[in-house]
Steps between C-alpha positions, in 0.01 A plus 500: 500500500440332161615148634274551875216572199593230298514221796151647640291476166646133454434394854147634437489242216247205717266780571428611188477129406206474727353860416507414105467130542756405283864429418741785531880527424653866584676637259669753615428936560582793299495862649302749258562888452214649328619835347365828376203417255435138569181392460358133433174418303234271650672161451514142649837369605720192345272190585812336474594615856199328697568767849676849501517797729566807534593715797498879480824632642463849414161598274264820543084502553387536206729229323295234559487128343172453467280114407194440327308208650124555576583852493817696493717466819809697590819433733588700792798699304681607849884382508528149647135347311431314237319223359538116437359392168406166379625580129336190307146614639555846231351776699570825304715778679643806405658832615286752618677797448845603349840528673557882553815691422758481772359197650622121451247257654673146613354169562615166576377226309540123497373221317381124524446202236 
């Protein structure tokens, strides 16, 4: 499953080319597990990777990601969304919410330069 996701997100490469009108090399994905007590503070990502995303494989409602930009935006949190970011443009994010006991949220997230 890791290598079908790997091969995807690189084939998608061109398109995000043309969506962020620039330059991208993939890097590569990493499969997060988000445990009891996580939380994240409103935050912009590494600049250094130009394009990341995230896919929710298994989250809850009320864990949302949510973006400030003209207002405060939030991400459909169901298992199988996500969000594409253009990291050098800085929009702030954070967690909205705190993993709850007996729960591990999981995401899949890969990067471009």
């Amino acid at each position: 499953m890791v290598e079908v996701a790997h091969t995807v997100l690189q084939n998608i490469t061109p398109q995000l080319e043309k969506t962020f009108n620039k330059q991208l090399k993939f890097n590569g994905l990493d499969l997060w597990k988000d445990t009891e007590g996580y939380f994240i503070k409103r935050h912009t990502d590494n600049p250094a990777f130009n394009a990341s995303i995230q896919i929710y494989i298994n989250n809850l409602p009320h864990l949302v990601t949510v973006f400030e930009h003209n207002g405060i935006h939030t991400t459909d949190p169901n298992s199988g969304s996500g969000y594409i970011a253009d990291n050098t443009v800085g929009v702030p994010h954070w967690l909205n919410g705190v993993v709850p006991a007996d729960f591990s949220r999981y995401s899949l997230h890969a990067t471009w330069t």
